[in-house]
C-alpha positions as CSV (number, residue, x, y, z in Angstrom):
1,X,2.8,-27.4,11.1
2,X,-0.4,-27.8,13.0
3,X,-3.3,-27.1,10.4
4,X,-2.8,-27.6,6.9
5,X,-1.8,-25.0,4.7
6,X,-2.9,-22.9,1.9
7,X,-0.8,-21.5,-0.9
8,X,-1.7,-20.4,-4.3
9,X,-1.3,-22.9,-7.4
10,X,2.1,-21.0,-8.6
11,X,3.8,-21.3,-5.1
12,X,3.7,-24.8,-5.8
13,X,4.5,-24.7,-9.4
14,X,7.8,-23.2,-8.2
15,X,8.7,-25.3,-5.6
16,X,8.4,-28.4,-7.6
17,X,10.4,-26.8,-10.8
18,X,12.9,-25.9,-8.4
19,X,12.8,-29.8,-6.4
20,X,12.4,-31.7,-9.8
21,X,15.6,-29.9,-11.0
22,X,17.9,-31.1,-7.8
23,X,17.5,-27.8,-6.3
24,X,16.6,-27.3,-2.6
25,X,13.9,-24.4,-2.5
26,X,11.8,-23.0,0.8
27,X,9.2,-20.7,1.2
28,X,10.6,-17.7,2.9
29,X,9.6,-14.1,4.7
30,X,6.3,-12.8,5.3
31,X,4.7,-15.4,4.3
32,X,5.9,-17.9,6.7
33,X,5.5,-15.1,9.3
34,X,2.0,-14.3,8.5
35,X,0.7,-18.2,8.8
36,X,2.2,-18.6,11.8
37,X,0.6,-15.0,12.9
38,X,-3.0,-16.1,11.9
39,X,-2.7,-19.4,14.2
40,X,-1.8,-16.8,17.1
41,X,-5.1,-14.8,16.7
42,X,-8.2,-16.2,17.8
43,X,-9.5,-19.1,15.9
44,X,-12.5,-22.0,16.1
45,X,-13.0,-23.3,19.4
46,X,-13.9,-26.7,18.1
47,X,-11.0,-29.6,17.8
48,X,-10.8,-29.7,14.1
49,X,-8.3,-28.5,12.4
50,X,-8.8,-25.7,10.1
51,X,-6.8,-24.8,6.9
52,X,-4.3,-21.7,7.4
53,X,-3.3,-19.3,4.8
54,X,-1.2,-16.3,4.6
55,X,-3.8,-13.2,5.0
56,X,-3.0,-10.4,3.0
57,X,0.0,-11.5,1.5
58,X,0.9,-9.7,-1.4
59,X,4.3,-11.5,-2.5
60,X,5.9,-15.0,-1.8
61,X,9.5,-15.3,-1.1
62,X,11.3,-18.7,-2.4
63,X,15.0,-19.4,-0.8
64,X,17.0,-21.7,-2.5
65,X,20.6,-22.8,-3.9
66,X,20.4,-22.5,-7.5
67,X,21.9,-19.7,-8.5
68,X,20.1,-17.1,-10.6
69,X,21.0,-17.9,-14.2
70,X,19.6,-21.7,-12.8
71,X,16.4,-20.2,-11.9
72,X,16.3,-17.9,-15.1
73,X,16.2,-20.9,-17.0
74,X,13.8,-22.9,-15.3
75,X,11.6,-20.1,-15.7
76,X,12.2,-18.1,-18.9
77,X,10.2,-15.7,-18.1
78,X,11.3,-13.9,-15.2
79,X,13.7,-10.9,-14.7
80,X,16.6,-10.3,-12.6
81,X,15.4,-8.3,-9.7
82,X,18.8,-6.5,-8.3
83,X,22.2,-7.3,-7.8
84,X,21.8,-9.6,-4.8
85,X,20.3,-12.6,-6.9
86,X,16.7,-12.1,-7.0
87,X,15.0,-13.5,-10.0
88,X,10.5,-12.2,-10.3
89,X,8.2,-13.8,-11.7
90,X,4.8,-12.0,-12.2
91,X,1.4,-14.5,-11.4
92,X,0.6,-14.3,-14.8
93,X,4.0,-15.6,-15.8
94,X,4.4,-18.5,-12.9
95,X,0.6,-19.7,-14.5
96,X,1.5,-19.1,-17.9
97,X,4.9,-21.2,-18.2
98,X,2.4,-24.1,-16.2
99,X,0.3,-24.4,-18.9
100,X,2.7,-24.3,-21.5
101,X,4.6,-27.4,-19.0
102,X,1.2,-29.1,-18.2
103,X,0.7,-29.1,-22.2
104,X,4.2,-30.0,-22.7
105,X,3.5,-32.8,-20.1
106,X,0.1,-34.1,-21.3
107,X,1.7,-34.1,-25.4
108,X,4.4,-36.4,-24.2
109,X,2.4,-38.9,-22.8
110,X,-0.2,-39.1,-25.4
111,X,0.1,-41.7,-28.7
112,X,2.1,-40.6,-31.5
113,X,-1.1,-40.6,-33.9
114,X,-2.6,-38.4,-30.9
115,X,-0.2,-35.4,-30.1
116,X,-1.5,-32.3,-31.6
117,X,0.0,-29.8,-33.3
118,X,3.9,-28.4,-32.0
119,X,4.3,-26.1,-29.0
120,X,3.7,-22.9,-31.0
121,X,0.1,-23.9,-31.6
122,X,-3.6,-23.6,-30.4
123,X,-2.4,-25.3,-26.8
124,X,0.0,-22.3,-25.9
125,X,-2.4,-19.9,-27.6
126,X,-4.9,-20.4,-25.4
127,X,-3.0,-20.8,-22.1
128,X,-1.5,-17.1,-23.2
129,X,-5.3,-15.6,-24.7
130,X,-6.7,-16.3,-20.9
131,X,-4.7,-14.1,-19.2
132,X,-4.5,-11.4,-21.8
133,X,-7.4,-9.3,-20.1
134,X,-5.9,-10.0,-16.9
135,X,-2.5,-8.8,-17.7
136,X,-3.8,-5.6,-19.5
137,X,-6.0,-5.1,-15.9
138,X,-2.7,-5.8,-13.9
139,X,-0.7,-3.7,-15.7
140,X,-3.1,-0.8,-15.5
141,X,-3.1,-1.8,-11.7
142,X,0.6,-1.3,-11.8
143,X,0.6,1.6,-13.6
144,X,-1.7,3.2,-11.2
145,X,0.4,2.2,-8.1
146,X,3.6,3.3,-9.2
147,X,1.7,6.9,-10.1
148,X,0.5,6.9,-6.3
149,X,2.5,5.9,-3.5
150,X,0.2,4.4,-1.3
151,X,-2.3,2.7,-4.0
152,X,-4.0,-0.7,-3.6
153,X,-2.3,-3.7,-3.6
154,X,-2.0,-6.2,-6.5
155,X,-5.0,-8.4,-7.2
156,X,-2.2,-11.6,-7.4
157,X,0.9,-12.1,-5.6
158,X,4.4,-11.6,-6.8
159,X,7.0,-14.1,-6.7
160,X,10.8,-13.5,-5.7
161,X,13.1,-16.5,-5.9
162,X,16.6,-16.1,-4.4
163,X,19.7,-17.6,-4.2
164,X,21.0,-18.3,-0.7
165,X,23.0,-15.5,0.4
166,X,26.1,-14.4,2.8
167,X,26.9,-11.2,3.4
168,X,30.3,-9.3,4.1
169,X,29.9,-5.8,6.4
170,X,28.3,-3.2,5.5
171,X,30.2,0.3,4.3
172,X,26.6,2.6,4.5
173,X,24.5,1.5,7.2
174,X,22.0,0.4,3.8
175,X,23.4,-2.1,2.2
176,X,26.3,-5.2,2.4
177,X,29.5,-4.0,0.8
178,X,29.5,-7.4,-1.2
179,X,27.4,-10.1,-1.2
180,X,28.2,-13.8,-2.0
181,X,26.3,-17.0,-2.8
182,X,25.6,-19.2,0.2
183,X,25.7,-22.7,0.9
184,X,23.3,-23.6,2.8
185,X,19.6,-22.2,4.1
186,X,20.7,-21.1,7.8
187,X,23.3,-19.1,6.6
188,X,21.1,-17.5,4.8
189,X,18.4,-17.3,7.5
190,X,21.3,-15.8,10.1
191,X,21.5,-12.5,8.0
192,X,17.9,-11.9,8.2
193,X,16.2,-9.1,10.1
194,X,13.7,-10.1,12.4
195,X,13.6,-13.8,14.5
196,X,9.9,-13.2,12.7
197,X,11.2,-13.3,9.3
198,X,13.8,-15.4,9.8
199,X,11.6,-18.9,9.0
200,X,11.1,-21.3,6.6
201,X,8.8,-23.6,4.8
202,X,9.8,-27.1,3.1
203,X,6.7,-29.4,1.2
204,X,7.5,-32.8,0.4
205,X,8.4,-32.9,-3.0
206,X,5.8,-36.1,-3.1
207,X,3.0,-33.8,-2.3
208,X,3.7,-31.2,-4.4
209,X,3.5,-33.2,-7.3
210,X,0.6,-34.9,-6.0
211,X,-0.9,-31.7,-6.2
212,X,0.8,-30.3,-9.6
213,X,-0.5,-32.8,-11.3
214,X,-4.2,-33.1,-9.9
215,X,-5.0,-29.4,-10.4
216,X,-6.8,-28.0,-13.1
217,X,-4.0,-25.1,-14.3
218,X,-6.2,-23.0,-15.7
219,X,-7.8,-21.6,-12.6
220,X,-6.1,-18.7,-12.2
221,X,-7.6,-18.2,-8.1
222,X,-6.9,-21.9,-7.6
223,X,-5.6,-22.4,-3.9
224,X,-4.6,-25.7,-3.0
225,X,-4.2,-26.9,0.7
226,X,-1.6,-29.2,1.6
227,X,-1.9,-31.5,4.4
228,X,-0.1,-30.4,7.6
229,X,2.3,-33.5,7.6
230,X,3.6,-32.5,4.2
231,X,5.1,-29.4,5.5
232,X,8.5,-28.8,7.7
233,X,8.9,-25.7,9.5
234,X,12.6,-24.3,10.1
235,X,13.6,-21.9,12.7
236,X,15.8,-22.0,13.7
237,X,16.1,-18.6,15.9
238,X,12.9,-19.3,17.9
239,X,11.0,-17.3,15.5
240,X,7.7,-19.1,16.1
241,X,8.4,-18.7,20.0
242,X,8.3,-14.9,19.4
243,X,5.0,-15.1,17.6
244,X,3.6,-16.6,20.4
245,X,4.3,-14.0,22.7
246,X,4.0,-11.6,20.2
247,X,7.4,-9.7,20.7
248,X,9.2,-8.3,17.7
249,X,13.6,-9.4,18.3
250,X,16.5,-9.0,15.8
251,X,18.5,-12.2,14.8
252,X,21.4,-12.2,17.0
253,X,23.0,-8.6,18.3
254,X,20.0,-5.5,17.4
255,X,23.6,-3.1,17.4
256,X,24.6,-4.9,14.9
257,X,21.8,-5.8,12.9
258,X,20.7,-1.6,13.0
259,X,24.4,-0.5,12.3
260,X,23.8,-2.9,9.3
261,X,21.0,-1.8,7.6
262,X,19.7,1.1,9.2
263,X,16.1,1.0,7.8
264,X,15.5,-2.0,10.0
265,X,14.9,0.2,12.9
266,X,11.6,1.8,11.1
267,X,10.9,-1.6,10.1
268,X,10.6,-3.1,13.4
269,X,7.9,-0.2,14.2
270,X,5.6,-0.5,10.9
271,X,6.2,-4.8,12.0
272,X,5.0,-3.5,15.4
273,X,2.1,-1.7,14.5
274,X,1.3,-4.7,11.5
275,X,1.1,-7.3,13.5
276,X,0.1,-5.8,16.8
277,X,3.2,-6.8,18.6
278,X,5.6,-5.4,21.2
279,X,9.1,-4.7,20.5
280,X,11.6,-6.6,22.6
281,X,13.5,-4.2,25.1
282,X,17.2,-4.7,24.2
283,X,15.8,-4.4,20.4
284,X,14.1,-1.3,21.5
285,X,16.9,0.3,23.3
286,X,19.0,-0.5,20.3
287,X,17.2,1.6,17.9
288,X,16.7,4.3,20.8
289,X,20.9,4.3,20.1
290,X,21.5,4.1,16.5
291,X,18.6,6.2,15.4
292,X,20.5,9.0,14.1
293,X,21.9,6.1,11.4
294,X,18.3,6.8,10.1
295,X,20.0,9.6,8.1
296,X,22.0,7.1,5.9
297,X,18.9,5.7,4.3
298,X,17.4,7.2,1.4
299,X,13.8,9.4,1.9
300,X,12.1,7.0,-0.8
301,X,12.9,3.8,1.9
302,X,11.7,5.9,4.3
303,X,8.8,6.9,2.8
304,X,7.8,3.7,1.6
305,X,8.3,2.1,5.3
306,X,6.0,5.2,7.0
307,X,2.9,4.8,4.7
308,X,3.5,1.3,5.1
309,X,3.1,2.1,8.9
310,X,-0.1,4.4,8.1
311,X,-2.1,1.7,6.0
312,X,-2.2,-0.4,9.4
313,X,-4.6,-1.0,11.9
314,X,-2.5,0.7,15.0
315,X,-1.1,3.6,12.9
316,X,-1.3,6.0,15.5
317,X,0.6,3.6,18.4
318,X,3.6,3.5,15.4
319,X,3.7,7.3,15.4
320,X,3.6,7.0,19.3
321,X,6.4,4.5,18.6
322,X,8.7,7.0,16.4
323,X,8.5,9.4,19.0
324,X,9.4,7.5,22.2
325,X,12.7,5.9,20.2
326,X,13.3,9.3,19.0
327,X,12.7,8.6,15.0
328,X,10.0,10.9,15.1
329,X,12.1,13.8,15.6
330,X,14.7,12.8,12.7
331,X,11.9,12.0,10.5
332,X,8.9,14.5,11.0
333,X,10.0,17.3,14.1
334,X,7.2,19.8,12.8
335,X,4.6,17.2,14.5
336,X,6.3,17.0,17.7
337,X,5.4,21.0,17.9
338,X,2.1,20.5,18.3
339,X,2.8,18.6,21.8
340,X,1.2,20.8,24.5
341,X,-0.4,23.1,22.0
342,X,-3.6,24.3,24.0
343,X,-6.7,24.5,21.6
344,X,-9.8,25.2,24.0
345,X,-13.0,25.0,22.9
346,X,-14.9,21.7,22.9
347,X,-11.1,20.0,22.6
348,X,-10.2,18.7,25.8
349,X,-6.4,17.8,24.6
350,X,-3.6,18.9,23.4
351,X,-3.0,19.2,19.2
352,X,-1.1,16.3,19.4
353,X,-3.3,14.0,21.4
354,X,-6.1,15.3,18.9
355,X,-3.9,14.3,16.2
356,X,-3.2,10.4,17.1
357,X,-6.9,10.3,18.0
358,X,-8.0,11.7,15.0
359,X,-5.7,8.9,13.3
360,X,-7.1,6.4,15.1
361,X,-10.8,7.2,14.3
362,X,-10.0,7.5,10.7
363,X,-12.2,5.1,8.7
364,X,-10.5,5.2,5.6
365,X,-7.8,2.5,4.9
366,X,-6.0,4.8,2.5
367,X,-2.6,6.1,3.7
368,X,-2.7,9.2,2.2
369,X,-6.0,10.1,3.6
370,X,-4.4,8.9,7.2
371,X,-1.8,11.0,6.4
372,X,-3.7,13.8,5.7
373,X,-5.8,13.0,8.9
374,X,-2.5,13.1,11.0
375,X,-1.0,16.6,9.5
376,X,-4.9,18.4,9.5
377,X,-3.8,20.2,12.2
378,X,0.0,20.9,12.0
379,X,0.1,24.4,11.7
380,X,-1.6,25.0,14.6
381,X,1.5,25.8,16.7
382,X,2.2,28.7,14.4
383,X,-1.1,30.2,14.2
384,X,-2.0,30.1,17.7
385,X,-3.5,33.2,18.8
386,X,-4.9,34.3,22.5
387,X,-7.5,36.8,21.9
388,X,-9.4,37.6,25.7
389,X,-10.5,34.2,26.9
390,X,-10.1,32.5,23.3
391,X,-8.2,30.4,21.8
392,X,-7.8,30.7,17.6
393,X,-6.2,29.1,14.7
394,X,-7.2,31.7,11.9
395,X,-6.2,30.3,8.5
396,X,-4.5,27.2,10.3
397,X,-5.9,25.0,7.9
398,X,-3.9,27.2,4.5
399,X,-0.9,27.7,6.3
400,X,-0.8,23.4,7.3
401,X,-1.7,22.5,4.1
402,X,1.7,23.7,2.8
403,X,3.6,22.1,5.4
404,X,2.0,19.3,5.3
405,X,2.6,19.1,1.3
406,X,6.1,20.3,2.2
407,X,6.6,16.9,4.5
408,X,4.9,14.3,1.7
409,X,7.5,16.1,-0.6
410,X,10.1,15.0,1.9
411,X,8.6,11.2,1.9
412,X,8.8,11.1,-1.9
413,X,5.0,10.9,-2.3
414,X,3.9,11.1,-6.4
415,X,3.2,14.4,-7.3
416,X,-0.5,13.1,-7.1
417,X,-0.2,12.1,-3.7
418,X,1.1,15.5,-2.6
419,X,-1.3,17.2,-4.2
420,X,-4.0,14.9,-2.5
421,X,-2.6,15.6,1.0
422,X,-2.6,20.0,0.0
423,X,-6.5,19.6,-0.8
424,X,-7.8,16.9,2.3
425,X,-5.6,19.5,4.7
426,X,-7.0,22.7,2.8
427,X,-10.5,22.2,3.1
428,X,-11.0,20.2,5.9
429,X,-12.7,22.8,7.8
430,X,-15.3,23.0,5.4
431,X,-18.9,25.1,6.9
432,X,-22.0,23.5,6.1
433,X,-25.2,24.9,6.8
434,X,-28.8,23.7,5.7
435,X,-29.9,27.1,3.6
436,X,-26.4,26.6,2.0
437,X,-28.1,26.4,-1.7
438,X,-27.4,23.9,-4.8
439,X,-24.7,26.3,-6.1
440,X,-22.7,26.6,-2.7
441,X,-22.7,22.5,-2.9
442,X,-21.6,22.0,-6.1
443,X,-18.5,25.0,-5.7
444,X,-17.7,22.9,-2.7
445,X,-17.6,19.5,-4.4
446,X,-15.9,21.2,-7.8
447,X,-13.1,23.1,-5.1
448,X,-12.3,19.5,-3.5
449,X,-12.2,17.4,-6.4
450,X,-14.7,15.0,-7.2
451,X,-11.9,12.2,-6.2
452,X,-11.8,13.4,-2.9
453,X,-14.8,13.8,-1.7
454,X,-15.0,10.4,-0.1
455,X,-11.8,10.9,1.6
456,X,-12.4,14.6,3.2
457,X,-15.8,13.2,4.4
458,X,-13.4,10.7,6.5
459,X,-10.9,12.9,7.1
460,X,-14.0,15.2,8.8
461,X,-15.2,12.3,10.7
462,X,-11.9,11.6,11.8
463,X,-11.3,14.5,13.4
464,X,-15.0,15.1,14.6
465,X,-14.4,11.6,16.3
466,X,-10.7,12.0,17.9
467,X,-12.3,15.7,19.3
468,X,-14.5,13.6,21.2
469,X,-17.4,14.2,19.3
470,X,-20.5,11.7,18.9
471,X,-20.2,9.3,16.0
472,X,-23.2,10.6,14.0
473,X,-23.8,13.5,12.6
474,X,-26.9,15.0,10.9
475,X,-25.7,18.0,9.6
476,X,-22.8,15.9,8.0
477,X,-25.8,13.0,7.1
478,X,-27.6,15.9,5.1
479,X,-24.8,17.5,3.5
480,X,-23.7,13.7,2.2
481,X,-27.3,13.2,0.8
482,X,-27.2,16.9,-1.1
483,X,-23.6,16.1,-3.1
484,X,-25.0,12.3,-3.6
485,X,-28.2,14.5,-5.0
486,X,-25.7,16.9,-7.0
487,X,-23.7,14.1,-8.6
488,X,-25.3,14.6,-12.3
489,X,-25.3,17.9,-12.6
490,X,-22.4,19.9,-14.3
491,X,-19.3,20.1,-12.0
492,X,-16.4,19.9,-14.4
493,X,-15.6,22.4,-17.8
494,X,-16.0,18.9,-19.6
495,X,-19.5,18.7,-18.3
496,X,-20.4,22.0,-20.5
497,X,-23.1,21.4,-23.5
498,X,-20.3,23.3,-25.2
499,X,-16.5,23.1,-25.6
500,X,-13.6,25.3,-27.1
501,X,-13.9,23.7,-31.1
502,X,-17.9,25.2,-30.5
503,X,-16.8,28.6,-29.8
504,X,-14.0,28.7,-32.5
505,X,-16.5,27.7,-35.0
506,X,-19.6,29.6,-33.7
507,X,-17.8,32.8,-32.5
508,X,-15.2,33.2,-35.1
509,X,-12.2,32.8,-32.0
510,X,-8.9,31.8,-32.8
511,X,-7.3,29.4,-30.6
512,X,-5.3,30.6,-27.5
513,X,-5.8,31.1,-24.1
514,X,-9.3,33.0,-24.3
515,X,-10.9,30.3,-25.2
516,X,-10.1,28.8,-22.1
517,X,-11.4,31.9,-20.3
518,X,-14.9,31.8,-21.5
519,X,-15.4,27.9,-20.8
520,X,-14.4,29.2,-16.8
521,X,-17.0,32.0,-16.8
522,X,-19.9,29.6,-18.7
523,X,-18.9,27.1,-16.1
524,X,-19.4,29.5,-13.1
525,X,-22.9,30.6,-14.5
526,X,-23.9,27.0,-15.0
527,X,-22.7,26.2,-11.3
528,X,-25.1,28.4,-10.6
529,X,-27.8,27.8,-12.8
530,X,-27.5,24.2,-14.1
531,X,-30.6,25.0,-16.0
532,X,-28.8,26.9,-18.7
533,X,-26.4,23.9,-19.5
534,X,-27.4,23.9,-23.2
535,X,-26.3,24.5,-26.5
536,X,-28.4,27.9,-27.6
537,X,-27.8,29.3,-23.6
538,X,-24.2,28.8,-23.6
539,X,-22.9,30.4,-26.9
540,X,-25.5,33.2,-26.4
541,X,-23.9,34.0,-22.8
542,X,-20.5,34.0,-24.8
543,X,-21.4,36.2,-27.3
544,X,-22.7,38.6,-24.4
545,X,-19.8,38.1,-22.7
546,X,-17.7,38.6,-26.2
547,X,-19.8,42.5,-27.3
């Protein structure tokens, strides 16, 4: 390595459990990759050497020849990933287990007449009571991210450890028919995808314990840097060499590494359009061949690869990607009807073209919304009308919210997720007008859902921006500052001075449907006329209502 190198405490933690017990262990995957990617960008121009770190990782791969029940023990607290010898461990676990070591560590050393209490006690308490908070926030986190597909990523790393690996063919195009322990690390290196990801990262096992034992434990955002000498880089398929000239290459034969695992192919693109590299041309031409394989791998892969490809910064060269290696058409064909779909009017392109713009303008990070922003306009193709010298689309933006549903269906999007995409795609061609009034505002922002009104603002400036439009807007300035102005009044049943236990007891109503009916029609008179939000107003509008 040429700079010295930054890794979270736990990386370390697990490298030198693994070491200490005779074990060889590297640091493997994306990680690698994405150090080796930062020192290709543009850096200081000054000759001292600054510290690298992965940037954006969100989980660490470890390599190494203990088998999983070895790991499992050095590290009671992990879980068996799968059946190919992955063993997890959660942040919260890798710190937890290196305070209860650091404890066991410090007891040893200490006097007889000094040790306090056993194990069980106020030591291991308190390593576990500092991350309580942080494991109910993470497991909230995780919660929420398994209830939307394309939600934020953890605020720690994951760890996989696992044991090296050989392979036998494989009988689906998905996965290896069996799959045996290795010997050695460039075995398991060869089977890898990508010369990119096929790296690794030794530490002397002096410095990490150097470091292990100089480090306060408890800091649960301790990152440590370790000197550039300390660490050895393998690759041993000129992985590093590929960085460099930024070309995306299969380890060994692409045929045979696509007829393998099919979903390879749509992960050289989303690796494309990640790290903003080419793809090599006998790689390319190889997915170009195989990509009807694509239909062997299962919609939730699939999925999960293409909002991966979304969430990057050259989302709309990926989707330019799918189509020219025909994946586009296997994947998503209702978007390649929209090529050479006049729209006239201020557009000077084609639907297409306006759709990849529009993605490309989109100022949202959010893969959902950028999905949104790519399918705004997908029905156009079958609600394109020639009327004298015009051009229309007359409810384009109803009938493309279905089909664009319809597709996030297809890429196993949550229920939430789906629904998200119906609503950006519905009411994206929103109207505003200055003499619109208060109520006409607040319908608007009820009818999109307060969670969504960020993202159909970016959604509208996306496709404002990728027609060609100017980047500001004052119409859309104003109508921003009169739903920011609208925020505390009433916009939700639950917002009512009143709910359905007041009008049982007050009206004499039995419970049922009704009840739920009245709530709607005080809610639309309040939408109106915020004013009468109040106790007295509201039953005396239901008993009206009631006579």
């Amino acid at each position: 390595m040429e700079q010295d190198l930054i890794l979270p405490l736990p990386v370390l933690f697990i490298l030198r459990s693994l070491t200490v017990a005779g074990h060889q262990a590297y640091i493997v995957g994306g990680a690698v990759r994405d150090v080796l990617v930062s020192h290709r960008l543009p850096g200081p121009t000054s000759g001292e050497r600054t510290p690298s770190e992965p940037s954006g990782v969100i989980d660490f791969d470890f390599t190494t020849d203990a088998t999983p029940d070895q790991i499992m023990a050095l590290f009671p607290e992990s879980f068996y990933e799968n059946e190919f010898g992955t063993v997890s461990l959660t942040h919260r676990q890798a710190l937890a287990q290196l305070g209860r070591d650091t404890a066991e560590n410090a007891e040893q050393q200490q006097p007889a007449h000094h040790r306090s209490r056993p194990a069980s006690d106020r030591i291991i308490d308190l390593a576990r009571a500092g991350k309580v908070h942080r494991s109910l926030q993470r497991s909230a986190n995780q919660a929420d991210d398994d209830a939307t597909a394309s939600g934020p990523g953890q605020n720690h790393p994951n760890y996989q450890i696992t044991t090296f690996r050989s392979e036998s063919s494989y009988h689906d195009h998905r996965r290896p028919s069996q799959v045996s322990w290795g010997s050695s690390l460039s075995e398991d290196l060869a089977r890898r995808d990508f010369t990119i990801n096929a790296m690794a990262l030794a530490i002397s096992p002096d410095q990490l314990e150097h470091q292990i034992n100089r480090t306060d434990w408890r800091s649960a955002a301790e990152r440590l840097a370790i000197p550039a000498e300390a660490v050895q880089l393998i690759d041993p398929f000129g992985g590093q060499a590929d960085i460099q000239q930024g070309t995306i290459k299969t380890v060994g034969d692409p045929h045979q590494r696509f007829q393998e695992d099919a979903l390879r192919m749509l992960r050289a693109v989303r690796l494309s359009a990640q790290l903003n590299m080419g793809i090599d041309e006998q790689t390319f031409d190889a997915i170009c061949r195989h990509r009807d394989l694509i239909g062997h791998v299962s919609w939730e892969r699939i999925g999960d690869e293409f909002m991966k490809m979304l969430a990057t910064n050259f989302a709309a060269e990926a989707i330019e990607l799918l189509d020219e290696t025909g994946l586009l058409a296997k994947l998503i064909p209702e978007l390649l009807e929209t090529k050479g779909v006049e729209q006239g009017g201020h557009h000077t392109t084609d639907v297409w073209r306006h759709s990849l713009d529009s993605l490309r303008e989109c100022p949202s990070p959010d893969a959902v919304v950028r999905l949104a922003t790519l399918f705004h306009d997908i029905s156009k193709p079958q609600t394109q009308q020639f009327q004298k010298n015009t051009i229309t689309f007359y409810n384009h933006e109803v009938v493309g919210a279905r089909i664009a549903k319809s597709i996030a269906k297809r890429l196993r999007l949550s229920k939430k997720d789906q629904d998200r995409v119906f609503t950006l795609v519905r009411y994206h061609m929103f109207h505003y007008q200055p003499e619109n009034t208060d109520g006409a505002i607040r319908r608007f922002m009820r009818k999109v859902n307060l969670d969504n009104l960020d993202d159909i603002l970016d959604l509208r400036e996306a496709d404002r921006l990728g027609s060609g439009a100017k980047r500001t807007s004052w119409r859309l300035e104003e109508m921003k500052q009169r739903m920011i102005a609208q925020l505390h009044q009433p916009l939700e049943v639950t917002d009512l001075a009143i709910n359905g236990h007041d009008l049982i007891r007050e009206l004499g109503l039995k419970p049922g449907p009704e009840i739920g009916t009245i709530l709607d029609h005080l809610f639309e008179v309040v939408l109106e006329q915020p004013e009468k939000n109040t106790r007295d107003q509201l039953l005396s509008a239901a008993r009206q209502r009631q006579q």
